[in-house]
N, C-alpha and C positions, 0 to 999 in steps of 0.2 A: 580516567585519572588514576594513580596509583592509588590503591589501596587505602594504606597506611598514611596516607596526608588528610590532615583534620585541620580546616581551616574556619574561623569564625564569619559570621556574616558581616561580608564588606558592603551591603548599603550604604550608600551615603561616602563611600570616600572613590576617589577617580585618579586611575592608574594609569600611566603612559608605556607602552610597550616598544621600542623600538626595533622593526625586523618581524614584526605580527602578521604576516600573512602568510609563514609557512615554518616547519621545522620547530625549534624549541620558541621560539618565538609566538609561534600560532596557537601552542598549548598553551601556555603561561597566560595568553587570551583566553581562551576557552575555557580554562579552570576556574580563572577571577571571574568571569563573566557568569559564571555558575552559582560561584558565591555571593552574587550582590552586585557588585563594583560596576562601577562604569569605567570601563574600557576603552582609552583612546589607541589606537593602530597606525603606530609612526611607521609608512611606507613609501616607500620609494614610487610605485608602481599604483595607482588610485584604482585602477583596475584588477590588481590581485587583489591587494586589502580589501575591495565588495565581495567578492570569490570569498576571502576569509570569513568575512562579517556574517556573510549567509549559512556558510558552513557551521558558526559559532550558533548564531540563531537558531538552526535545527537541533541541534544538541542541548543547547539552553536558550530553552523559551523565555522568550521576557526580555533577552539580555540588553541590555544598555551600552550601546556602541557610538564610538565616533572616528573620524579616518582625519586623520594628519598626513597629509604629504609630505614627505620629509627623505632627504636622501644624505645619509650621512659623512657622503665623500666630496659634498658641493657647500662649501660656508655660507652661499648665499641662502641656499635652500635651508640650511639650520635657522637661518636669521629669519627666515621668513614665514618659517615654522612653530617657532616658540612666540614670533610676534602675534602669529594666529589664533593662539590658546588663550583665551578670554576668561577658565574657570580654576577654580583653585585645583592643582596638583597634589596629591598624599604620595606617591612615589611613581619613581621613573623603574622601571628594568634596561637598563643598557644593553640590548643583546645582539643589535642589527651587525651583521661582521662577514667581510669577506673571508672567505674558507683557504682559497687558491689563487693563484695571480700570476702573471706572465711576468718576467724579469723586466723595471723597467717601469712598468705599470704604474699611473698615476691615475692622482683625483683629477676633479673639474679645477682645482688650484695650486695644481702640481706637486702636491705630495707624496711620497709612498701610499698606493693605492690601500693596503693592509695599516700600514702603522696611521696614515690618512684619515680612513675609517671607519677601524675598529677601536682606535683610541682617541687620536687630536676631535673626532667629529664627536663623540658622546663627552669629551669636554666640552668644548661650545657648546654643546646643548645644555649640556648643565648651568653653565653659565649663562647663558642667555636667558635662561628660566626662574630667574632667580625673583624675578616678582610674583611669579605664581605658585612657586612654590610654599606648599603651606609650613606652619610654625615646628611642627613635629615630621617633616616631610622625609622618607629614605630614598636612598637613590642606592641599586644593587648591579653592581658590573658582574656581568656573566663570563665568566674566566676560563681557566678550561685547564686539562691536566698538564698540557703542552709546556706551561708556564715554567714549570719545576725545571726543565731543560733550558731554557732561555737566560740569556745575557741584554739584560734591557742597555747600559750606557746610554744614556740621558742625551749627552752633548752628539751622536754621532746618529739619534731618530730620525733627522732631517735630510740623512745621507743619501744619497741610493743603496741601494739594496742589491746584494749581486751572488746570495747563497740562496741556498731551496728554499722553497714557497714554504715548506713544513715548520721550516727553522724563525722563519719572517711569522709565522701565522703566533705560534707560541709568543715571540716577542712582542707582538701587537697587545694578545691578551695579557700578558705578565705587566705593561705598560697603563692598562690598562685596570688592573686591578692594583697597583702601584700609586696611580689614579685615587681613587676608592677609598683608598687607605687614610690617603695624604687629607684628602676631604674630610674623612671625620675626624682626623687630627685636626683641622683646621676647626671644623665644626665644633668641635666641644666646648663646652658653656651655653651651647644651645639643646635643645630638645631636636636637631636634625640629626641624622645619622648617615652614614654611608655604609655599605658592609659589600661579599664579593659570595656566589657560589655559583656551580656550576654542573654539568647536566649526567657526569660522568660519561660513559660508553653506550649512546642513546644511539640507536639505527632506525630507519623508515621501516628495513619490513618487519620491525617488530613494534608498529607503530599499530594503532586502530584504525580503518579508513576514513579518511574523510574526502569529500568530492572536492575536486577542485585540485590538491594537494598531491604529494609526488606519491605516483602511480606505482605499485609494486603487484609485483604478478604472481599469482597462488603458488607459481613452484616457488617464487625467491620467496617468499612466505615459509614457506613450508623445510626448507632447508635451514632459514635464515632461525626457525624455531630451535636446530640444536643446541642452537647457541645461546640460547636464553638463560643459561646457569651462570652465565659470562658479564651479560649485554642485557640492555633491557629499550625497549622503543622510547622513544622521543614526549609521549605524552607522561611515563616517567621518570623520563631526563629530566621535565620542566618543575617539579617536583620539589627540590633544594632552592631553587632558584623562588619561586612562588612562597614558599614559607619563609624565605627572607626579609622577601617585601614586606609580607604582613602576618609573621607571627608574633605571637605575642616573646616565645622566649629569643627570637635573633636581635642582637644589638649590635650595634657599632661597632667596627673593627672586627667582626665576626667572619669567616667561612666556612660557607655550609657547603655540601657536597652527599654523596649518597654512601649510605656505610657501609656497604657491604665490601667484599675483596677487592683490594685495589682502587678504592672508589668507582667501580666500573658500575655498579649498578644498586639497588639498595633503598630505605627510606631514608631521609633525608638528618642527618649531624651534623655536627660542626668537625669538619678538619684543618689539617697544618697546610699554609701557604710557605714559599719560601721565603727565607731571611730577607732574599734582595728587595720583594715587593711589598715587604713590612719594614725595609729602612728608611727612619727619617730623614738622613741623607738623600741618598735615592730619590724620598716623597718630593723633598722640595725643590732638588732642580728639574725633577721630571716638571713639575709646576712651573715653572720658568721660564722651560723649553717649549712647552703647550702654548701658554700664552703667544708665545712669541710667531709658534707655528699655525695657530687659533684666529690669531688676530686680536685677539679681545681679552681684558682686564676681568680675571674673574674675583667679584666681589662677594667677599664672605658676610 
């Protein structure tokens, strides 16, 4: 884990990770699981998340794990996901997200397979969760630099999609922490919070190994080290994102990110998001348009 991350002990509260069996995903396990917490592992794949679960175990002894099947490009599978979860929630990490996608690409419900399930599916999830979720509970969308580039328009998510995968990936997360925003606007007068950070310039071979997880070879190692002034591995990408969820100083409406140049790498601060995905404008018909593409009535 980085360094510079000082996190108090989370016994006694239980965290949902969405995306936990590999990449920033699988750190953000590993680190809470270190500290305390019990760890539930929203995965697609039952069989990577035990691969993860073991890999977390060896690292920290003790940990307190549970595996959620969950895929968040299938609305059935959300429903039937959060119908599963029997124990009180203290926060969610949003971070399960397709990276790349073929033009065209859809869910199991015919949505843009990116805008689908990097955004419309950790709605639902949020909303569906909303009885387990506890009285103080955060929910933290994992964002990403991409956003700053992106043009969300609300009314035209539903569309198809028919520019680069790179351009589509940003608008998913910018939609998504757009998302985020809106929620703890909505939220306020409660003790919930919602807030957004994200992992900067994290790559695998500047990752620590762990068995099971993507395999990087001693020379891409060893090269992939010049760049360390730059970049930094994935278990310090997860870093801003994990002091979100449960530090004491991140609140509501906050984004963390890592401070060093460029946010590429760094201990973890609060930085600027763009206008578009802090407009209340924006918040609420993206709200509107989720629902609608969601399926589902999210009650505050």
């Amino acid at each position: 884990m980085s360094p510079s991350l000082a996190l108090p002990d989370l016994a006694g509260r239980t965290i949902l990770v969405t995306g936990a069996n590999a990449g920033i995903g699988y750190w953000c396990a590993e680190i809470l699981a270190g500290h305390g917490a019990r760890v539930l592992l929203g995965c697609r794949s039952t069989e990577r998340a035990e691969v993860a679960a073991s890999s977390i175990r060896a690292h920290a002894p003790g940990a307190d794990l549970g595996i959620v099947p969950l895929d968040l490009g299938s609305l059935v599978s959300i429903t039937a996901a959060a119908a599963s979860i029997g124990e009180r929630i203290d926060a969610v990490i949003c971070n399960a997200g397709v990276k790349a996608a073929d033009r065209g690409a859809r869910t199991a419900d015919g949505l843009d397979l990116m805008v689908g399930t990097n955004f419309v599916g950790h709605f639902a999830l949020i909303a569906r969760l909303g009885d387990v979720l506890a009285d103080d509970a955060r929910v933290v969308a994992v964002g990403s630099l991409a956003h700053r580039f992106a043009e969300i328009d609300p009314a035209t998510l539903a569309q198809p999609w028919t520019g680069p995968s790179l351009r589509q990936y940003g608008r998913s997360k910018a939609a998504l922490m757009a998302f985020a925003f809106e929620l703890n606007r909505r939220w306020r007068g409660s003790a919930r919070s919602a807030l957004c950070a994200h992992p900067g310039y994290a790559v695998d071979p500047l990752t620590p190994h762990r068995d099971g997880l993507a395999e990087v070879s001693t020379v891409t190692r060893a090269l992939a080290a010049l760049s360390r002034p730059l970049v930094q591995g994935k278990d310090a990408g997860a870093a801003p994102i994990v002091h979100a969820a449960v530090a004491a100083d991140a609140t509501g409406g906050d984004y963390w990110g890592p401070g060093g140049l460029l946010e590429f790498r760094g201990a973890p601060r609060r930085v600027a998001a763009s206008a578009q995905v802090r407009s209340v404008d924006v918040g609420a018909e993206l709200w509107s348009v989720a629902e609608h593409m969601a399926g589902v009535r999210f009650r505050i």
